[in-house]
C-alpha positions as CSV (number, residue, x, y, z in Angstrom):
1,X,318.7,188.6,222.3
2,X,321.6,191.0,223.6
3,X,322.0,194.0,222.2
4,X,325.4,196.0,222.1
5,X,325.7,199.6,221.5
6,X,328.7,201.7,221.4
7,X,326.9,205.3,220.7
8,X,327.5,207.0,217.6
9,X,329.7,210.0,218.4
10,X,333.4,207.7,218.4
11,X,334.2,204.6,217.2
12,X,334.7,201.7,219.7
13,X,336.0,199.1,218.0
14,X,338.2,198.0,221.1
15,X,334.4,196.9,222.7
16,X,333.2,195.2,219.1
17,X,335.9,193.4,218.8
18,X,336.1,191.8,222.5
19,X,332.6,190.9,222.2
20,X,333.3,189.4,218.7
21,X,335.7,187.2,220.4
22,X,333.7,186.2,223.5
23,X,330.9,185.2,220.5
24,X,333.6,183.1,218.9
25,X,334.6,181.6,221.7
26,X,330.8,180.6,222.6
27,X,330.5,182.5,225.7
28,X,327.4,184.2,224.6
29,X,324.8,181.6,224.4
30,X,322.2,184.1,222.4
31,X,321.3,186.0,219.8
32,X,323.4,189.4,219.8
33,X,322.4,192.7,217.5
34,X,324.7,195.7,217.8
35,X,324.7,199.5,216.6
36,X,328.3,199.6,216.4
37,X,329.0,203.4,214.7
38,X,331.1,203.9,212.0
39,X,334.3,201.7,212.8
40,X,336.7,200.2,211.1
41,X,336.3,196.8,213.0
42,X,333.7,194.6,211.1
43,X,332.6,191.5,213.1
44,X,332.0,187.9,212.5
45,X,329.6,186.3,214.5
46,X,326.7,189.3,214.9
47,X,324.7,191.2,212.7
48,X,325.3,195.1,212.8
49,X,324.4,198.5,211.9
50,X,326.3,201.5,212.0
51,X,323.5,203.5,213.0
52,X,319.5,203.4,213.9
53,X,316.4,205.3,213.6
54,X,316.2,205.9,217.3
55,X,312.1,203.9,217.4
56,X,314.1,201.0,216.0
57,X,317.0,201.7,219.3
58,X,314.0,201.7,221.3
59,X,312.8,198.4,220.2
60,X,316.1,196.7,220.5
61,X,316.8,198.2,224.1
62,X,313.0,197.0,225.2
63,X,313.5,193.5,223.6
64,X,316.9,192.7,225.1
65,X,317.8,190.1,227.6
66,X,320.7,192.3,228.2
67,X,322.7,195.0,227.1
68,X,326.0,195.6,226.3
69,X,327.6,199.1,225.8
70,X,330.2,202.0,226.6
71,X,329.6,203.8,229.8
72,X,327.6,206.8,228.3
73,X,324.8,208.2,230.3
74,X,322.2,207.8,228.3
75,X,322.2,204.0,227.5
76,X,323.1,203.7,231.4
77,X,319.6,205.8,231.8
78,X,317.8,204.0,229.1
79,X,318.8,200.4,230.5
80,X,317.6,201.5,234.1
81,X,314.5,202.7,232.8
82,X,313.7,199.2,231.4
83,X,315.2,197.1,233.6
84,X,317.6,195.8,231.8
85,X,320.9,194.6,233.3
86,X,323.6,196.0,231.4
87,X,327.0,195.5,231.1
88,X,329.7,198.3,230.4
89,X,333.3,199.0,229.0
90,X,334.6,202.1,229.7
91,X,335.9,203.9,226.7
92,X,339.4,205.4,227.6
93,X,341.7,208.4,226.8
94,X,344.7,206.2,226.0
95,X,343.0,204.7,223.4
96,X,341.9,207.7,221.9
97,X,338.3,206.5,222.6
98,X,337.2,209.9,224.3
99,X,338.7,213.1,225.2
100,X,338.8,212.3,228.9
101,X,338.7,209.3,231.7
102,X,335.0,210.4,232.4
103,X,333.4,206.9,231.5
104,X,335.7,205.2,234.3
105,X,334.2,207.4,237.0
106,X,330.5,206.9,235.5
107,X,331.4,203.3,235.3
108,X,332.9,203.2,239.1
109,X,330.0,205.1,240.4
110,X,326.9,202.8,238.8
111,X,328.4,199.7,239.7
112,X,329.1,200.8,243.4
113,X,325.9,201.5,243.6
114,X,324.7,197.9,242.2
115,X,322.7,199.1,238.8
116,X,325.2,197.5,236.2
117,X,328.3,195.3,235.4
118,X,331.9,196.6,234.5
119,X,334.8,195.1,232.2
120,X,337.7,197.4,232.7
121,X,339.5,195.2,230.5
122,X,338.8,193.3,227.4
123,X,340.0,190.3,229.4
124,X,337.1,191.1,231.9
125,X,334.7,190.7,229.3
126,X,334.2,186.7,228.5
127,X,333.8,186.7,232.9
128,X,331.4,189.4,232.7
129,X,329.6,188.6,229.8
130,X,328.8,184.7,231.6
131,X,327.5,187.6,234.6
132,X,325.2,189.3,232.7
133,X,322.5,186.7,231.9
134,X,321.9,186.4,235.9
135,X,322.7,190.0,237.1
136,X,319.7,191.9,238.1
137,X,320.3,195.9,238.4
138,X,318.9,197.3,241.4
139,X,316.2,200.7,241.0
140,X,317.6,203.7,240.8
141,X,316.7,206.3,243.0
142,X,316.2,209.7,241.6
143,X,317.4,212.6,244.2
144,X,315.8,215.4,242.7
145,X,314.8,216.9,246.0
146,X,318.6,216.5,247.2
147,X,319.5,218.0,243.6
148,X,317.0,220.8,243.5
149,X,318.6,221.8,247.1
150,X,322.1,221.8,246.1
151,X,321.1,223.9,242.7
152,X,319.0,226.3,245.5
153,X,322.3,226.7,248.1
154,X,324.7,227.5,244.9
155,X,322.4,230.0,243.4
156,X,321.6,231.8,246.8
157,X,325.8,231.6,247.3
158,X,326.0,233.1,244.4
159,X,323.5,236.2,245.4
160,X,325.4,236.4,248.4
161,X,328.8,237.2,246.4
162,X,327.2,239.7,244.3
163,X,326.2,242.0,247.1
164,X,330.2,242.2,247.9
């Protein structure tokens, strides 16, 4: 089963729909669940829910052959925690999907570095889709030593200035 998420603070009907199509088309040879927010966009070949209690999330993330969402941290996170490969759609300012381009860079940034897949486009989608079953994310690294150190430098900077 593949389960699609778009979050639940915008719609993202851009994403439901593409994957709608790629269903319709049979590209998707599974079962597919989505949490799809409140949208406007109702699809035709997947079961839905505007919302979930989050152990009922949890259950759908662990059972997953794969994931398909927007490029928010915290499915990112949750999809790397349980090795899941995941594939992403950046929600965009043109569209009026967020407020800024920020999901592009998180997007960029997580694929450069191997741990998911990216459709910039809807047409990217029915290619990356067929990607997904096979794609295997590599481990993330945490760098808290590297972050704690950074944190530790701006903080003593910051001493520094207010003895000026």
């Amino acid at each position: 089963m593949i389960f699609l998420t778009v979050g639940t603070q915008f719609p993202f009907d851009r994403l439901v729909k593409a994957v709608d199509e790629v269903l319709d088309k049979g590209l998707i040879d599974e079962e597919l669940f989505a949490q799809i927010g409140e949208t406007s966009y109702r699809p035709h070949n997947f079961e839905s829910a505007a919302s979930l209690e989050k152990t009922l999330f949890d259950k759908y993330v662990t059972q997953a052959s794969g994931i398909i969402g927007h490029a928010g941290m915290g499915i990112i996170t949750m999809a790397l925690a349980n090795n899941k490969p995941l594939l992403v759609m950046p929600r965009l300012r043109k569209y009026g999907e967020v407020v800024n381009n920020h999901h592009l860079s998180i997007a960029r940034r997580f694929e450069e570095l191997g741990h998911l897949l990216v459709a910039y486009r809807e047409e990217d989608l029915p290619r990356k889709a067929g990607e997904l079953k096979h794609f295997v994310p590599k481990k993330r690294q945490t760098q808290a030593e590297e972050v704690a150190n950074r944190i530790t430098g701006f903080l003593e900077e910051l001493g520094g200035l207010q003895g000026e």
